[in-house]
C-alpha positions, 0 to 999 in steps of 0.5 A: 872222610873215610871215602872219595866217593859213596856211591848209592846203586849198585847198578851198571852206572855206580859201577862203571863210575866205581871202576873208573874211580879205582882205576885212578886210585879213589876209594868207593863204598858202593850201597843197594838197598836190593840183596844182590848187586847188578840193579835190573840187569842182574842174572842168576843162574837157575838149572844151569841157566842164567835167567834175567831176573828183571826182564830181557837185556839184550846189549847193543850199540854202534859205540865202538869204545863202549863195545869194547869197554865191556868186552874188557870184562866179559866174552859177549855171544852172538845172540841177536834179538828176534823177538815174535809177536802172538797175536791171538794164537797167529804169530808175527815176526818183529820188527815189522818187516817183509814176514810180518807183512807177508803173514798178514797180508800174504804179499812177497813183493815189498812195493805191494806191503809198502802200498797197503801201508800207505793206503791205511795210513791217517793222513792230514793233521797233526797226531793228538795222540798214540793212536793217531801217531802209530796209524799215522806211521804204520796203518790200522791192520799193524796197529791193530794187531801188533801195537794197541793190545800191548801198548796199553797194557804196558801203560795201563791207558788207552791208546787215545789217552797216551801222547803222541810223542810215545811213538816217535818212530815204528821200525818198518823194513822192506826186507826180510830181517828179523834182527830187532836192532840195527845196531853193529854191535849186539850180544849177551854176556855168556854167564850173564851180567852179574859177572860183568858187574863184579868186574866192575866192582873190584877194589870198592867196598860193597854193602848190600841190603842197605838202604841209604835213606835209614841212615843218609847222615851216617853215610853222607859222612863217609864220603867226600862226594855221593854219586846218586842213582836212585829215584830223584824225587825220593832224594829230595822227600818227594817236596814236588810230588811223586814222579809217576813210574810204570812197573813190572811183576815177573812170574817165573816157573822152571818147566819139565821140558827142553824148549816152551816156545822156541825164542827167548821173548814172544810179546802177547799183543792182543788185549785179553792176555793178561802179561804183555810177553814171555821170555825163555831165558836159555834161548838167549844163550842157545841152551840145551839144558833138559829144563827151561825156565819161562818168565810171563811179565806183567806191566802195573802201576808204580807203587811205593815199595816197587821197583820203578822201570819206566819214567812216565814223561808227560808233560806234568810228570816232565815239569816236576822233574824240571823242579827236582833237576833245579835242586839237583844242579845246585849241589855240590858234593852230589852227582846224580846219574842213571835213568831213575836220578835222571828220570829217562829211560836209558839202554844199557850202551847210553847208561855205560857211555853216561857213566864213562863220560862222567867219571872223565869230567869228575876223575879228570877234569875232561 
């Protein structure tokens, strides 16, 4: 064996696990069938700014040693996500917070927007489905305007079609913060993610434009183990079935001009837009280039050849899985890990957090 470890993705999981590996003095090729390293957090620069190639990532976490793992490999700025939320030319601040409501309503007093969402609150049964839950938790006029247009469009469903568990939870503050998240820690690498991958990258071998299913007996027999990101079904031939995915198509254009729309992401939450948000990649690092560069996002169906994103958890799709997760816990030479061998969909923090705590059980025996 000419390797401890093949490692098959070379996303932000294979590559902590690899940097994890090498500090311990273990030897990894690392492989990705894509033509650059990163997986989805992958930012290249465009007109002297980093554009997030697919989609928004915005790191945040209240995990003090992640935080500070990360920081070990790049200097983070102080962006914090604020996304706006158009809604048939009326914007909204997001999350729903006192300038949403008062946008809406026109109230100032957080008791008068605390009174109207209870009076438009569904009350009684148990949700059957998104609809009945988002109502439920937020009332029909937020519902409306800020939740079925985009929500459909993001699953390709109805919202009386998709299940309740969807929406577990709507952030809803009385308070005039904007800040998406409520996490202690929150920013963005300045020079983007790719940097922070080859960091992590270092002393591995990397072979990309290498799709570990052409050859799997040829790379199987390169390493003692294989630690598997990828799609868990397609690992076992697809025996149980495909595990359905939402997808994503980006249209990206550089613009002759300094500043599109004034924020980094605008979500379009009414239903006749055809993209669910727009994102300004120089705003996520207060760019002041002469040129912007304008990404529309559009949510589809997963189809074979396509990047999967978003694991479509129903109960049919979540026993499949089950059935998959049974062989997979019965190797012993294969580590499977990541949001597409796990099928979950994971934030950037738990992905490193999974990551350091596997190469701790494997590396140490902790």
């Amino acid at each position: 064996m000419k390797y401890d470890y093949l490692i098959v993705g070379a996303g932000p999981f294979g590559a902590v696990f690899a940097h994890e590996a090498t500090k311990r003095g273990r030897t990894c090729l690392v492989i990705d069938k894509r033509p650059h390293i990163g997986g989805n957090i992958y930012t290249e620069q465009t007109e002297g700014i980093q554009v997030h190639k697919y989609g928004a990532h915005i790191f945040h976490t209240n995990d003090k040693e992640v935080w500070d793992y990360v920081n070990q490999l790049a200097a983070f700025n102080r962006y914090t996500n604020s996304p706006i939320a158009n809604y048939k030319g009326e914007m909204y601040n997001l999350p729903f917070n006192m300038n949403t409501f008062y946008r809406l309503w026109g109230v100032s007093d957080p008791s008068e927007a605390e009174a109207i969402i209870e009076s438009q609150r569904l009350k009684g049964e148990e949700p059957q489905n998104l609809e009945e839950q988002a109502i439920s938790l937020v009332g029909r006029d937020i519902y409306e305007k800020l939740i079925k247009g985009y929500t459909e469009k993001q699953w390709g469903r109805a919202c009386k079609d998709l299940p309740a568990f969807i929406i577990k939870r709507l952030p809803v503050r009385f308070t005039w913060d904007n800040n998406y998240f409520n996490d202690q820690y929150q920013g963005i690498p300045v020079g983007g993610y790719t940097p922070m991958i080859e960091k992590l990258l270092e002393g591995s071998e990397v072979r990309l434009n290498t799709d570990y299913f052409a050859e799997r007996k040829y790379f199987d027999g390169l390493a003692e183990k294989t630690v598997y990101t990828g799609m868990l079904d397609e690992f076992y031939g697809f025996q149980f079935g495909p595990l359905e995915y939402r997808t994503l198509r980006f249209d990206t254009e550089i613009l002759d001009k300094s500043n599109f729309q004034g924020n980094a992401v605008v979500n379009y939450t009414d239903e006749e837009t055809p993209f669910t948000r727009i994102i300004e990649h120089k705003h996520f690092e207060f760019g002041t280039q002469p040129k912007t560069v304008v990404t529309r996002e559009y949510s589809k169906e997963y189809e074979p050849g396509d990047e999967p994103y978003y694991p479509v958890n129903d109960s049919s799709n979540n026993d499949r899985y089950q059935n998959y997760k049974a062989l997979a816990e019965r190797e012993e030479n294969v580590i499977f890990g990541g949001r597409l061998a796990e099928y979950k969909y994971y934030d950037m923090w738990q992905i490193v957090r999974n990551a350091l705590d596997l190469a701790r059980r494997e590396l140490d025996g902790a």
